[in-house]
C-alpha positions, -999 to +999 in steps of 0.1 A: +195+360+031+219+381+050+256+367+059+256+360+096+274+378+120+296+361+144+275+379+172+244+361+154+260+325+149+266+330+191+230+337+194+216+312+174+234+285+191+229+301+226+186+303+215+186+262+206+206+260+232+178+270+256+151+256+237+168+223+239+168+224+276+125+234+275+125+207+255+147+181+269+128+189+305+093+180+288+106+147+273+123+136+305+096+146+322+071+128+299+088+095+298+095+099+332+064+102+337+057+070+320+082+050+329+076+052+367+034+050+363+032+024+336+039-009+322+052+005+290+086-005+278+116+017+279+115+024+247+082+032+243+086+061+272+116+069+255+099+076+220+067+094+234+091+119+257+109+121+227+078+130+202+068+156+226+104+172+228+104+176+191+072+193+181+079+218+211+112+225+199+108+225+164+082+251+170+103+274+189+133+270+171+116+277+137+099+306+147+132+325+172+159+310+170+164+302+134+135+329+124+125+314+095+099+320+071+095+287+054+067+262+044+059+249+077+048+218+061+083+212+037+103+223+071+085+197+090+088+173+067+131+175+065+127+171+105+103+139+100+130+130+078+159+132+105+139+112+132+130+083+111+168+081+109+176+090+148+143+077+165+145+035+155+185+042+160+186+060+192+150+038+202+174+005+195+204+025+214+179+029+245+168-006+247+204-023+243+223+003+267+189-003+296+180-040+286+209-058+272+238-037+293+225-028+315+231+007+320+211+032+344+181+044+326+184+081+333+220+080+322+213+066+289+182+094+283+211+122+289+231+105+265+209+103+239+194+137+247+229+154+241+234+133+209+199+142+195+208+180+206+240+184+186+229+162+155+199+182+152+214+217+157+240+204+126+207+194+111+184+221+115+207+251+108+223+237+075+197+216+060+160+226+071+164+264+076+190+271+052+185+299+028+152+307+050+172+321+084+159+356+092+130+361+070+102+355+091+086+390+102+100+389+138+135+390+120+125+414+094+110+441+120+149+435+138+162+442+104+140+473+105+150+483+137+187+481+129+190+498+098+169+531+118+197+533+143 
């Protein structure tokens, strides 16, 4: 694998950047969803927003942001990894900040959602796609085109 540039550093981070948002609209929106049309706990909206959020993003961030040519399964696998961390801490974070505190329910979701975005860009870049970033064939045809010019 290739040093990155500073120019691609930028653009990796601008890419999960964006895909964070897709993904942070459908988990809101899910648990949103969910927590104004059923009975369900907060949590439980909270950790089926959250479920949907991650296989979206995971799949987009695998295949253009980090461009990575990796076992799917292993890949997937170091992600489960980091949400059975994350999930029961920021699930247990949700309920004490909307139950036991009180806080606004909304509010908390941003909070978390920012947490969950910056611990799993840390995550993502330097422990499940490292050593695999641009070798999938969208980055090698890049490559390709690059080296004509």
């Amino acid at each position: 694998m290739a040093k990155l540039s500073k120019r691609d550093n930028i653009l990796q981070a601008v890419k999960f950047t964006l895909f964070s948002i897709s993904a942070g609209v459908i988990q809101l929106g899910a648990s949103a969803l969910l927590h104004e049309l059923t009975p369900l706990p907060d949590w439980a909206d909270y950790l089926i927003g959250l479920v949907l959020s991650v296989i979206w993003n995971f799949t987009l961030n695998r295949e253009f942001t980090f461009k990575s040519a990796n076992n799917v399964p292993v890949a997937m696998a170091k992600v489960f990894g980091f949400y059975c961390v994350f999930t029961p801490l920021s699930t247990w974070l949700v309920d004490f900040l909307t139950g036991t505190a009180g806080w606004p329910y909304y509010l908390v979701q941003a909070l978390v959602m920012i947490l969950n975005f910056v611990t799993e860009f840390l995550f993502d870049r330097f422990v499940v796609f490292r050593g695999s970033i641009n070798t999938n064939a969208r980055a090698q045809r890049e490559q390709e085109k690059k080296e004509k010019k």
